[in-house]
C-alpha positions in Angstrom: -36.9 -21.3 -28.7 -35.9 -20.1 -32.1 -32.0 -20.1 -32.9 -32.8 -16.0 -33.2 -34.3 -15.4 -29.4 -31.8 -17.8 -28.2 -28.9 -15.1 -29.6 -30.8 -12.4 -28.4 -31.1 -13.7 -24.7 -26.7 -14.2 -25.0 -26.5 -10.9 -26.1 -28.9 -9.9 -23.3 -27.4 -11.9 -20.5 -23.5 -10.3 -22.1 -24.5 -6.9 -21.8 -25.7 -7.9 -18.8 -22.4 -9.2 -17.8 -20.3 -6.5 -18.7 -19.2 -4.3 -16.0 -20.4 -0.8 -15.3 -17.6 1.7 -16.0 -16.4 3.7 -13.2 -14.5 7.3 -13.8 -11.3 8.5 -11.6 -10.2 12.4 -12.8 -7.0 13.0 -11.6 -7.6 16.5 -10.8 -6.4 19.7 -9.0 -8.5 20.5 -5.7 -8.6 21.9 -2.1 -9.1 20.0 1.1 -8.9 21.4 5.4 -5.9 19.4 5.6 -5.1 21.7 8.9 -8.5 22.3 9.8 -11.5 25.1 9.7 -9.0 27.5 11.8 -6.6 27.6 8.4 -6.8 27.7 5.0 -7.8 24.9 2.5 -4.4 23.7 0.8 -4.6 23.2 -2.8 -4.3 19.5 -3.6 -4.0 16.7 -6.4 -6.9 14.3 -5.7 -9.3 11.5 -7.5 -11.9 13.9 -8.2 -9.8 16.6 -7.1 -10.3 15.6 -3.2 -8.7 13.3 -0.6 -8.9 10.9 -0.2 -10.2 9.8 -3.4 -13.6 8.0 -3.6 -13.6 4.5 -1.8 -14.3 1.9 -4.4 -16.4 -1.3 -3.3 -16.5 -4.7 -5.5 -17.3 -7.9 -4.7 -15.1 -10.6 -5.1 -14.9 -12.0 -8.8 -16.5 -9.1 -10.0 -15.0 -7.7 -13.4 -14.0 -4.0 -12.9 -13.6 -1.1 -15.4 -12.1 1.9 -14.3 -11.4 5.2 -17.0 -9.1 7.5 -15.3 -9.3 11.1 -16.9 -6.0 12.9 -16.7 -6.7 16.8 -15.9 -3.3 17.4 -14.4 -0.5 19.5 -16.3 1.7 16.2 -16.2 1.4 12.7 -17.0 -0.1 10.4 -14.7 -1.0 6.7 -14.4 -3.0 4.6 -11.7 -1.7 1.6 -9.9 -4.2 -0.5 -7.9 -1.6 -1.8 -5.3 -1.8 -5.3 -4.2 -4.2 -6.5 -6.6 -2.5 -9.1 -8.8 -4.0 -7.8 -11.8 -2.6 -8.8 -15.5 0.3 -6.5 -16.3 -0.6 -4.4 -19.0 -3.8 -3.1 -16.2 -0.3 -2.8 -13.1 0.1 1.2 -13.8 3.7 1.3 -14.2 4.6 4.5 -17.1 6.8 2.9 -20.0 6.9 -0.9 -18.3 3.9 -1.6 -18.6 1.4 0.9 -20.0 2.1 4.5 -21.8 1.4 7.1 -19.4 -1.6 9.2 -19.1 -1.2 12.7 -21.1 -3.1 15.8 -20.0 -6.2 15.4 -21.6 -6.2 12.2 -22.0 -8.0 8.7 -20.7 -7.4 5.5 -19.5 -9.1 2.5 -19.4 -8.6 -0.3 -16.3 -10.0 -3.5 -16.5 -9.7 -6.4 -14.6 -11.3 -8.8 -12.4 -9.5 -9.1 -8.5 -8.3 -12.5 -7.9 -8.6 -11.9 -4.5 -10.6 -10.0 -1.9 -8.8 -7.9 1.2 -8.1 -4.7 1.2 -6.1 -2.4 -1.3 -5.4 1.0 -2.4 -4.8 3.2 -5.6 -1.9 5.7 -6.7 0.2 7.1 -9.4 3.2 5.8 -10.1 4.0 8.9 -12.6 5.7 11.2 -10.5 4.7 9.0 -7.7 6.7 11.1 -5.1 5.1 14.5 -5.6 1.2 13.4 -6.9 1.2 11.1 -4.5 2.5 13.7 -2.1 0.0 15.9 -3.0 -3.0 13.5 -2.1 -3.3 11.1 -4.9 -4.8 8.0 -3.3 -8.1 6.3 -3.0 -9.2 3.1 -0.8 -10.3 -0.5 -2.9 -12.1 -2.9 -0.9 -13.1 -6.3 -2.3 -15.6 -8.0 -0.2 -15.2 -11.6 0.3 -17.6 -14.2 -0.5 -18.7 -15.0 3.3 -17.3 -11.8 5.4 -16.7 -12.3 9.2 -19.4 -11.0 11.5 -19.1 -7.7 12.3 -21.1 -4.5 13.7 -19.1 -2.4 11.4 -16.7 -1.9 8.7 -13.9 1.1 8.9 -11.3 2.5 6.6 -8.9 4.0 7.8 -6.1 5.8 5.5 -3.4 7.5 7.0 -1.5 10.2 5.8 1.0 12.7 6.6 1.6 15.7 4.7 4.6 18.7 5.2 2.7 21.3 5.2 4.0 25.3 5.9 2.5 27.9 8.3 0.2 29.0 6.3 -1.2 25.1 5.3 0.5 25.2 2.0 2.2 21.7 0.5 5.6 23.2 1.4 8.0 22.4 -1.9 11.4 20.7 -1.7 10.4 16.8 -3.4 13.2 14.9 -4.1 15.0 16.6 -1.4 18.7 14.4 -2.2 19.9 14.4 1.6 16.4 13.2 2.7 16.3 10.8 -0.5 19.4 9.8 1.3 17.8 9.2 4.6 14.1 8.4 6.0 12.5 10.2 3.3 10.0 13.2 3.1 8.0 12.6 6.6 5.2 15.1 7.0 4.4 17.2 9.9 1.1 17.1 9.8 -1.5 13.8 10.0 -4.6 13.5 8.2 -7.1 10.1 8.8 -9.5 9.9 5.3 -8.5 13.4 4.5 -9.1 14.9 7.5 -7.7 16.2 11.1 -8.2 13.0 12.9 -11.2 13.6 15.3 -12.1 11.4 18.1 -13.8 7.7 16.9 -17.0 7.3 18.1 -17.7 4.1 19.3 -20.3 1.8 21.4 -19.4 -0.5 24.5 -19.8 -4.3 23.1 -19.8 -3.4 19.5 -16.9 -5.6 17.2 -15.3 -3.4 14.9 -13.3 -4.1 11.8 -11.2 -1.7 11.1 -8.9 -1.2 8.0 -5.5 0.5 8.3 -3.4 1.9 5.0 -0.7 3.6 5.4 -0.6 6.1 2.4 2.3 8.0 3.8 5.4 9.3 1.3 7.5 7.5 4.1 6.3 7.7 7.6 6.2 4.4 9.4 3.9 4.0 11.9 3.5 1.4 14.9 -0.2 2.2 16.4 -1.0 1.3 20.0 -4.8 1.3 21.5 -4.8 2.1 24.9 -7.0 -0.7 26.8 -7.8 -2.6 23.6 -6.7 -6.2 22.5 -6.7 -5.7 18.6 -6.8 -8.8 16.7 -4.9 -8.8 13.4 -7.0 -10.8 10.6 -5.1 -10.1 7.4 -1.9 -8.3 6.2 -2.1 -6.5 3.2 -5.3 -8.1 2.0 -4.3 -11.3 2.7 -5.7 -13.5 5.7 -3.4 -14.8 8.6 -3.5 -16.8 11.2 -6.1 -14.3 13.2 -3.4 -13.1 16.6 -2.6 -9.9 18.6 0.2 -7.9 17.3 4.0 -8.6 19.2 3.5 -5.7 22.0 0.0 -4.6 21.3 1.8 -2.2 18.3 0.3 -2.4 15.2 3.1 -2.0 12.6 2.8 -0.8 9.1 5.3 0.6 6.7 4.3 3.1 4.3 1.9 1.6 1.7 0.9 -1.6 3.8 -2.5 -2.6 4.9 -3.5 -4.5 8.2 -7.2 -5.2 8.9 -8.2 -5.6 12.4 -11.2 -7.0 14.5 -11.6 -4.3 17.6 -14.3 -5.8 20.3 -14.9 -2.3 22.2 -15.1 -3.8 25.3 -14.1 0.1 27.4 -15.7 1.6 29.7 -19.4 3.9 28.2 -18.4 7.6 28.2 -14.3 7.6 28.4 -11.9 8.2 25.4 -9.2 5.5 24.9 -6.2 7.2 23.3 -4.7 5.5 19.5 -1.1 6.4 20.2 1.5 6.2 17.0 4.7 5.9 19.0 7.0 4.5 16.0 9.8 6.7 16.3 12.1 7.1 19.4 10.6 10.4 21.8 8.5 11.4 18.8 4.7 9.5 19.5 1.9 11.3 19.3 -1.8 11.2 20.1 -3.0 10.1 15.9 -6.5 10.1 17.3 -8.9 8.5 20.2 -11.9 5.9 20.7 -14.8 8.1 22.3 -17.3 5.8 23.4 -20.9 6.7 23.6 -22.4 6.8 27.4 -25.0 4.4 27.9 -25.5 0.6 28.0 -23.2 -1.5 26.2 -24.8 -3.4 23.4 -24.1 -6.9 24.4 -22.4 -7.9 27.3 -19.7 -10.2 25.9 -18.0 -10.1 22.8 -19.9 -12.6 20.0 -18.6 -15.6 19.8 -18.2 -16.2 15.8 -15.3 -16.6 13.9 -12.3 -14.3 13.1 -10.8 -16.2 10.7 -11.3 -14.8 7.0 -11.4 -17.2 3.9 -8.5 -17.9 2.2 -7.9 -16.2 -1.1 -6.9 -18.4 -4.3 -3.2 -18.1 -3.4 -0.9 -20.8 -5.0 1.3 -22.4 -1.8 5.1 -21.9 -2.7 6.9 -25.7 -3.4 9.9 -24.7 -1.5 11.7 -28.0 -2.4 11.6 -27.1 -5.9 12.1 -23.4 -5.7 15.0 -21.6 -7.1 16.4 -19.1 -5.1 17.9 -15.5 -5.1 19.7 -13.1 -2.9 18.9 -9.2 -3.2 20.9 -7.0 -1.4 19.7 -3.5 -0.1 22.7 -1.4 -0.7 23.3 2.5 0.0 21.8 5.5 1.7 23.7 7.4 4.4 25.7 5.6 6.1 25.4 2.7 4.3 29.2 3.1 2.5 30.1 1.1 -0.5 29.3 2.2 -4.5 27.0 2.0 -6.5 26.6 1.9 -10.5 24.6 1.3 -13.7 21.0 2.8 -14.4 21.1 6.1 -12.5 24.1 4.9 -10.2 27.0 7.2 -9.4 30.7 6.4 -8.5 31.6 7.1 -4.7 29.0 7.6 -1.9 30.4 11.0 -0.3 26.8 12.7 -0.8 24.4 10.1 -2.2 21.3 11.1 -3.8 22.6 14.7 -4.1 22.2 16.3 -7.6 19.7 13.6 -8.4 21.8 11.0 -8.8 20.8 7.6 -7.3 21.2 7.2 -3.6 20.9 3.1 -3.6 20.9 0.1 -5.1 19.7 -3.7 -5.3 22.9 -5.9 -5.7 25.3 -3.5 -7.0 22.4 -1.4 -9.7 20.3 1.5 -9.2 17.0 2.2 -11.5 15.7 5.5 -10.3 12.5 7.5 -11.3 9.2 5.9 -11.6 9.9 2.9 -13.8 10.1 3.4 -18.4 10.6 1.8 -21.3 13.6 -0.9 -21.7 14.3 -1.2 -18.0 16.3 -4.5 -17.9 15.1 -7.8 -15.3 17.7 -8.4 -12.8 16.1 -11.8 -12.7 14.2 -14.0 -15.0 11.8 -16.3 -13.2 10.6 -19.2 -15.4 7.0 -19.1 -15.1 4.6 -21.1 -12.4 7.4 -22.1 -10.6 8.2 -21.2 -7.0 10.8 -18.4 -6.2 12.2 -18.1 -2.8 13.5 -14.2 -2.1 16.4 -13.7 0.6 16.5 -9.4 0.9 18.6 -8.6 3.1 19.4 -5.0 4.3 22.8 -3.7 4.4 21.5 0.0 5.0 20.9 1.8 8.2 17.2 2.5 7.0 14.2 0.7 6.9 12.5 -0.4 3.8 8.9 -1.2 2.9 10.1 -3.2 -0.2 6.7 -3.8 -2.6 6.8 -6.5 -5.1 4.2 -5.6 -7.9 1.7 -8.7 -9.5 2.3 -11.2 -7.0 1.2 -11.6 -3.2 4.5 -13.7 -0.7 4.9 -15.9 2.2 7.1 -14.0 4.4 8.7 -17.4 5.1 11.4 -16.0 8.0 13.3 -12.7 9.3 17.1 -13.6 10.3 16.2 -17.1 10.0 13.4 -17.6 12.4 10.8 -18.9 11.1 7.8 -16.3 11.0 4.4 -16.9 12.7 0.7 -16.6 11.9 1.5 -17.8 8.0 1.9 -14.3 6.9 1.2 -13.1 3.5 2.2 -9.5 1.7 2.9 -7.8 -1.3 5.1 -5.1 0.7 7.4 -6.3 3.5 9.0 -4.1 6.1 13.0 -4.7 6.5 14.6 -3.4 9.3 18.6 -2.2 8.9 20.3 -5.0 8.7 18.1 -7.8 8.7 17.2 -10.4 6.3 14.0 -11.2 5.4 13.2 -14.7 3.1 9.9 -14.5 1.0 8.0 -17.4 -1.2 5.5 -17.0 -4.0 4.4 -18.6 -7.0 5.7 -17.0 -10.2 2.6 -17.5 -12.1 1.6 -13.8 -13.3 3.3 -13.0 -16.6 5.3 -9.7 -17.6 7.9 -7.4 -16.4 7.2 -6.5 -12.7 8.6 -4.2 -10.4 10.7 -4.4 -7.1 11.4 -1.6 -5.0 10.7 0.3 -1.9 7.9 2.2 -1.2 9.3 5.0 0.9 8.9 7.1 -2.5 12.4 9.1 -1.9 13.9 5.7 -2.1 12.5 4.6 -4.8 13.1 7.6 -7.1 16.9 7.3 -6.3 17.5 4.1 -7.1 16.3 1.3 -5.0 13.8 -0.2 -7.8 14.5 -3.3 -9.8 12.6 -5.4 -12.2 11.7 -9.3 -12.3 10.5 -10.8 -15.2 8.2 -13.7 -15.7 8.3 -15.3 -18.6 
């Protein structure tokens, strides 16, 4: 072969290479949210719909993403849970510029891991994300478990008024104070949740995100035994939730494997029964009459590949405390970015509401936000948050996935991983991970009200 054709067949086999572009417009739009009987609310959507369109790659696969801004506001995308490089993490001013009306954006990166993630501003994350800004990112492993099917679930709840209008009032400082904005109305992939059909003997896996402002939810099946196979993208030790609840803070993931072992022709109730007297019906297994299609559930493994995780060296980790500090009830004062002195009426007037060891940064994250901690790079970082509020708090850590190593001091089973851990009040959760991603990275919790007044922080790796 000539030196000539040889170049030519590189070039051929890099074009070849090179990942086909996919577009996102962030974009006004309408969706049922309520139903046929009401009318359609106007929404902010991928594509102008919700939820936005479900993205599939397989694993290793390079991805290129341009995201169109056609809002009135800035706007940026963050692809949660994927440790991408940081200049692709989404943050406005930390990490990227943000998106201007008009304007595009370019994404690439190639996922380190497979599971299942989502996308969503974190430009005026409280309200576009409150107006239906989200989309569903599934990387497929290498060698998937056996299934009959594959479901997404995201699950949403929206505060919508009479007449099925977003109802106004973000950044609310007494709820900022609180729980949060919770909705009053659910929505599963967009939509009133209608009844799942199903077939006796089928296995199902099913994947649950919570894409809720705030709501945390604790799912029950009635005469199911669902086995839990990874937490927010990453595989555990496959086991059936404590209580048969399936618990998810707001922006966590948990895939499932469902055998649909009920009875043909009856409807098996999904019950959300988080909050005390509040559950509800979110939506129901209707199985198909007729013959199951296998008599016993198949006997093949549940247990999904590992993903390229580094394993923490906890003998050689340095260690931090981070204290949740604020909110209602929570007393004390806070200070620096955002903070205010006193806590008669926190988060009132916009000021900051909370605070990580002493400091609040509220909004969405900018330019020259300082590190609370500098992590020296590929070395091993052990985490103790502990909760001194009367809330609970998803609390995200951007670029890396952790071993949620043990709550109060009890070690934790099923060798969890996350990128978004849920803290009761007052407990204390110790987390391990591998500081090996470079950049500025933020810290904070994901019920959005939170976040915006104050309980963000940054750690650097360097």
């Amino acid at each position: 072969m000539s030196r000539r054709a040889a170049l030519i067949g590189c070039g051929a086999t890099a074009l070849a290479d090179q990942p086909r572009p996919l577009r996102l417009a962030a974009a006004p739009g309408r969706a049922a949210l309520r139903g046929t009987a009401f009318p359609e609310t106007e929404i902010w959507g991928y594509g102008g719909r919700v939820p936005g369109p479900e993205i599939r790659a397989r694993w290793g696969e390079p991805l290129q993403i341009v995201v169109e801004n056609r809002l009135d506001q800035d706007t940026t995308v963050h692809w949660h849970g994927i440790r991408a490089p940081n200049a692709m993490d989404g943050v406005p001013g930390l990490t990227q510029p943000p998106i201007q009306p008009g304007e595009t954006f370019t994404y690439a990166f190639t996922p380190p891991d497979a599971g299942t993630f989502w996308y969503h501003p974190h430009a005026n994350s409280l309200t576009q994300l409150g107006r239906g800004m989200a989309g569903v990112l599934i990387v497929e492993e290498p060698e998937p478990i056996l299934v009959d099917r594959d479901l997404v679930w995201l699950l949403a709840d929206w505060r919508l008024s009479s007449d099925a209008r977003i109802a106004p009032g973000f950044g609310n400082g007494m709820e900022a104070a609180m729980a949060g904005r919770v909705g009053n109305t659910m929505t599963l992939n967009g939509a009133v949740p209608a009844d799942q059909r199903v077939r006796a003997g089928e296995r199902i896996r099913l994947r649950l995100v919570n894409g809720a402002l705030a709501r945390i939810m604790a799912l029950r099946i009635e005469g199911h035994r669902p086995v839990v196979v990874a937490i927010d993208s990453q595989p555990c030790d496959p086991h059936e939730p404590k209580g048969g609840r399936l618990l998810l803070g707001s922006a966590m993931r948990m895939d499932v494997i469902i055998d649909m072992q009920g009875e043909p022709g009856r409807r098996y109730q999904v019950i959300d029964d988080f909050y005390d007297g509040l559950a509800y019906p979110l939506t129901a297994l209707a199985y198909e009459a007729g013959r199951p299609i296998r008599a016993q559930p198949p006997d093949t493994p549940l247990r999904l590949p590992r993903n390229p995780l580094p394993e923490p060296d906890l003998a050689g980790a340095e260690r931090h405390e981070l204290a949740l500090q604020g909110g209602m009830m929570g007393g004390g004062a806070l200070s620096g970015m955002g903070g205010m002195n006193g806590m008669a009426t926190p988060g009132m007037d916009g000021d900051a509401a909370w605070a990580i060891n002493g400091m609040s940064m509220t909004g969405d994250g900018h330019a020259g936000m300082p590190p609370l901690l500098t992590l020296a790079r590929g070395r091993t970082c052990v985490l103790a948050l502990r909760n001194q509020t009367a809330w609970w708090h998803p609390m995200r850590l951007h670029g890396h996935s952790f071993r949620v190593l043990s709550r109060n001091g009890v070690p934790t089973p099923h060798h969890e991983w996350g990128d978004t851990v849920l803290l009761p009040p007052k407990e204390t959760v110790d987390l391990a991970f591998v500081a090996d991603n470079p950049g500025d990275w933020m810290l904070h919790c994901h019920v959005m009200d939170h976040q915006m007044a104050g309980l963000m922080t940054v750690l650097r790796v360097a």
